[in-house]
C-alpha positions in Angstrom: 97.0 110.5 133.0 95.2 110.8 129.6 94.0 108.3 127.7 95.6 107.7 124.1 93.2 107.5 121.1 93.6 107.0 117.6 91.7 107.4 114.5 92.3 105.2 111.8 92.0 105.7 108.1 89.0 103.1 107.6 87.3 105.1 110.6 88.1 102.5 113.6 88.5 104.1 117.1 91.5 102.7 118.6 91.7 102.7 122.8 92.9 99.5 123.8 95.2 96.7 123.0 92.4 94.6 122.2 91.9 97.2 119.1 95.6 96.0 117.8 97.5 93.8 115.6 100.5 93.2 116.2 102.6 92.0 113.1 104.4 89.3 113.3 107.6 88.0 112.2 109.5 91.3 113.1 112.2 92.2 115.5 110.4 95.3 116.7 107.0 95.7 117.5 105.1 96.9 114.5 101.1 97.7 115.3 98.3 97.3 112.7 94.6 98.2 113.3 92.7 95.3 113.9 89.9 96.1 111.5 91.4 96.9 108.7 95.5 96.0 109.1 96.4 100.0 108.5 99.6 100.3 110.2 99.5 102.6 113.2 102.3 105.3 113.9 104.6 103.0 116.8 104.6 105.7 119.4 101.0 106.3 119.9 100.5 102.4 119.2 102.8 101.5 122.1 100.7 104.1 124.3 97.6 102.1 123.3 99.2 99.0 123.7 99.6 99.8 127.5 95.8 100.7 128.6 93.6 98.7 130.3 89.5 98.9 129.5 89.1 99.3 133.0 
């Protein structure tokens, strides 16, 4: 299975959950990048969301 990435606008590289945010005071789950609080799209966030470092 391939890992999900994801490049976000302030330049962060986004692997792991670790590399999240997650918002808050929402129903749904709604992502942010931890660096810079960009919201990430929701499908490749949940992907992210999932993998482990190891």
């Amino acid at each position: 299975m391939t890992r999900t990435t994801y490049r976000c606008q302030c330049g962060a590289f986004l692997e792991f959950k670790q590399d999240l945010e997650k918002e808050s005071g929402t129903t749904t789950r709604n992502w942010k990048c931890k660096d810079c609080g960009t919201p990430v799209p929701g499908i490749t966030a949940e992907k992210i969301s999932h993998q482990d470092p190891s």
